[in-house]
C-alpha positions in Angstrom: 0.0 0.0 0.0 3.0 2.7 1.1 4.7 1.7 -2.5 1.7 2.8 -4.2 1.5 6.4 -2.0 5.2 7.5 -2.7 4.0 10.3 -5.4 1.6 12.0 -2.0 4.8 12.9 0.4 4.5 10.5 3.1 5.3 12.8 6.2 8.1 10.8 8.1 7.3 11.1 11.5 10.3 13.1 12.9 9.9 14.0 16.7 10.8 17.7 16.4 8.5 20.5 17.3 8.7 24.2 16.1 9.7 26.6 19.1 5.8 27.9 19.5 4.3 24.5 19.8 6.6 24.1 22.5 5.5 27.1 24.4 1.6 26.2 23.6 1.9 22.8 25.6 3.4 24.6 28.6 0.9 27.6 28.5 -1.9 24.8 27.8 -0.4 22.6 30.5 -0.1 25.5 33.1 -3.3 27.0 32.5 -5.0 23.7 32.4 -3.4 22.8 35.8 -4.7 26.2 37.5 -8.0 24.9 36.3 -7.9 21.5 37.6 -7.0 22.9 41.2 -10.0 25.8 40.7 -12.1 23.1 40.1 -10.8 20.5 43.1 -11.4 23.8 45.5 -14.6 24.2 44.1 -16.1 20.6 44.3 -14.5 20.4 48.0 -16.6 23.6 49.2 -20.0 22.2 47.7 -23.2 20.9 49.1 -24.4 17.3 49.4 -26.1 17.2 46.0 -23.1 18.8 43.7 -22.0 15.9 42.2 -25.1 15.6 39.8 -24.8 19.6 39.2 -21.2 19.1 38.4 -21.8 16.1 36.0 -24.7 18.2 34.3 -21.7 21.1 33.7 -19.5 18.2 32.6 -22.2 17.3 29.9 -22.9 20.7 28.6 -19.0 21.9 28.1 -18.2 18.7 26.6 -16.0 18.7 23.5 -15.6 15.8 21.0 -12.4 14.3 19.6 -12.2 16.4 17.1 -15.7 17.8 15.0 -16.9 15.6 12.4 -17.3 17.9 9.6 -19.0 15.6 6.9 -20.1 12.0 7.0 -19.9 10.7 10.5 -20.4 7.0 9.1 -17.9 7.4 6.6 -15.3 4.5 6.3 -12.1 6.6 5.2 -11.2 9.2 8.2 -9.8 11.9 6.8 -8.2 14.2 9.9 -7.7 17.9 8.9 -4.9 20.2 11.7 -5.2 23.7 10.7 -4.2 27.3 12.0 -6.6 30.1 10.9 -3.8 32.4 10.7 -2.2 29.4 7.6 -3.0 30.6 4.4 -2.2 27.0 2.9 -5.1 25.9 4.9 -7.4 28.2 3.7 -7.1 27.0 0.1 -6.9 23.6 1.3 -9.9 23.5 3.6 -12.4 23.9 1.2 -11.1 22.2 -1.4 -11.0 19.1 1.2 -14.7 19.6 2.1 -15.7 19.9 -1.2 -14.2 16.6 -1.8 -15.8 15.2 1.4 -19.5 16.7 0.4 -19.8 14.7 -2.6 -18.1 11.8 -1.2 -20.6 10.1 1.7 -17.3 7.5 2.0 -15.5 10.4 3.1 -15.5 11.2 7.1 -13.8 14.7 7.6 -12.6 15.7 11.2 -11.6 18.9 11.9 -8.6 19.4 14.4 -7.2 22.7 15.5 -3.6 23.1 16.0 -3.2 26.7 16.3 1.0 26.9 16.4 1.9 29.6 13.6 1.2 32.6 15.9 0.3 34.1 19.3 -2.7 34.8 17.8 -3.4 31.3 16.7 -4.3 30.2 20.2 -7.7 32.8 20.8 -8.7 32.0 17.0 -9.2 28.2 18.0 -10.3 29.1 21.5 -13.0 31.6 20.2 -13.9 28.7 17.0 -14.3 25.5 20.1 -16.3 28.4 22.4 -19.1 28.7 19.7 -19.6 24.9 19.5 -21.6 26.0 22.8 -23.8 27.9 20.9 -24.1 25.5 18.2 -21.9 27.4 15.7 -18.7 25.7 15.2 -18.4 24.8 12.0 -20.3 28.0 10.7 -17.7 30.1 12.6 -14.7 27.6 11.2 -16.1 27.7 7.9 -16.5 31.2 8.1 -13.2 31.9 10.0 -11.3 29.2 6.7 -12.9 31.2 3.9 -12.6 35.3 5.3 -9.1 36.4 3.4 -7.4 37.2 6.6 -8.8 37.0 10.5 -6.7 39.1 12.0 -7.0 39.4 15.6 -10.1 38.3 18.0 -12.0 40.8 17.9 -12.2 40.2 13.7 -13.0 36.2 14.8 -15.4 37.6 17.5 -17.6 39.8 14.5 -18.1 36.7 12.7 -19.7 35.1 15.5 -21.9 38.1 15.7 -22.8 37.8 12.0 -23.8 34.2 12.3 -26.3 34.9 15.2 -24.0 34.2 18.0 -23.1 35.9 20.9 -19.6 37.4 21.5 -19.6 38.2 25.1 -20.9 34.7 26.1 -18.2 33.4 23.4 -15.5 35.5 26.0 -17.0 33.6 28.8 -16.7 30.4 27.6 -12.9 30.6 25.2 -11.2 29.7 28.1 -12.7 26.7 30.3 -10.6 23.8 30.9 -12.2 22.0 28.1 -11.0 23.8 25.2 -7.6 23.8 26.7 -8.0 20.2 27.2 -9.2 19.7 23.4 -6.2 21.8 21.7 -4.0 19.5 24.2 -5.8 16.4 23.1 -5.1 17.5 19.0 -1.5 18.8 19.8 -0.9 15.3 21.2 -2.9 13.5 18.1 -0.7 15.8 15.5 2.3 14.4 17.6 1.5 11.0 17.7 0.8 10.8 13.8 3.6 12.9 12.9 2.0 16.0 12.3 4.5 19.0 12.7 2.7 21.7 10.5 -0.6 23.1 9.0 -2.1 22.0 6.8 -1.9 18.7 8.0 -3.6 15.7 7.1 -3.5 11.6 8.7 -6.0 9.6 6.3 -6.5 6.3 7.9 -3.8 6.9 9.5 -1.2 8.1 7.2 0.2 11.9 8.1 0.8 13.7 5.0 2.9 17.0 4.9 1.4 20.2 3.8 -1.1 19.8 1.0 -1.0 17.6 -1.7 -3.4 19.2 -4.1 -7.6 19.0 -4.7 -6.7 16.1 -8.1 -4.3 14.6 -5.9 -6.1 13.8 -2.6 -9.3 12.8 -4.5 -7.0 10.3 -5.7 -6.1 8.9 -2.9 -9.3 9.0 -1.5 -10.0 6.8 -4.5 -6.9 5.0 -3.9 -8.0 4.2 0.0 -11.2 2.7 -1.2 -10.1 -0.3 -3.1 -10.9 -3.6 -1.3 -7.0 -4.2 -0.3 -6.4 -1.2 1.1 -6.5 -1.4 5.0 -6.8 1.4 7.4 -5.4 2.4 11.0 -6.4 3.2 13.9 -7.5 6.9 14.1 -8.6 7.6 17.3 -12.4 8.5 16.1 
């Protein structure tokens, strides 16, 4: 199967990270640690009947592993890392969904990996806060095709134009959870030898950068024949 991939540049899956990536895991790590003790002091000063509250909060801030985009049945699993501030993913994004919409074979799962700026981190955070208000994939989709986001406030108007609500978006961008989810895809881009954006692990396979719209239809092609085999994904 890998002899019949060479022309799609195989990402090898070196462990080194870029200097920013680095310093999102600490800040991610750190903040996510001052949450966990907020939390611990919390729970320890409540009533009798808090556990049931605190499950229902549990439930409603819940994030999944990674948002299924198109096809949730789909048999090949295409896993997309982007940045908002990449402009390689914003040709690539909808190009790749474009392919996944007429495709029902195709399942597309969006990951943020927000590592190209300081900026990049509030981008994803404000995206993952308006899956609360049921508008994450508008506000990706909207935040993928604008020509250039360039600060949170500019993320925060697209919310407003799609009917959501920025201030709540503010309260919500940093709870434990989305720090916990950015960890979660950091460590998933890791694991699969994802260094970069745009980057892609179909059925298990990272590829570097993009490989072009003709290409990756082809290998989508390519993935369906009855001896290909997939991995594990981790959806």
């Amino acid at each position: 199967m890998l002899n019949r991939l060479h022309s799609f540049r195989l990402l090898p899956a070196v462990p080194e990270l870029p200097a920013l990536m680095i310093a999102l895991m600490v800040v991610l790590g750190a903040g996510l640690a001052a949450d966990l003790a907020w939390a611990q002091s919390e729970s320890d000063s409540d009533s009798p009947d808090a556990p049931a509250d605190t499950e229902d909060a549990a439930a409603a801030y819940a994030l999944p592993d990674g948002f299924v985009a198109r096809n949730p049945e789909g048999r090949i699993v295409v896993e997309e890392f982007l940045d908002y501030y990449c402009s390689f993913c914003k040709v690539s994004s909808p190009e790749v969904d474009a392919l996944a919409a007429a495709d029902p074979d195709i399942r597309l799962v969006i990951r943020e990996l927000p590592i190209l700026t300081p900026q990049s981190l509030p981008l994803a955070q404000i995206a993952l806060a308006a899956s609360y208000q049921g508008l994450y994939l508008e506000v990706h989709k909207a935040m993928m095709t604008a020509r250039t986001v360039h600060s949170p406030q500019a993320a925060l108007a697209i919310v407003a134009s799609l009917g959501g609500d920025p201030e709540q978006i503010l309260a919500d961008m940093n709870r434990p959870e989305i720090g916990q989810h950015i960890r979660r895809n950091l460590e998933r881009a890791l694991a699969g030898g994802i260094r970069s954006t745009p980057g892609f692990i179909v059925q298990g396979l990272p590829f570097a950068g993009y490989i072009g719209q003709a290409q990756m239809a082809q290998l989508f092609d390519m993935l369906k024949q009855p001896e290909s085999t997939g991995a594990d994904t981790g959806n």
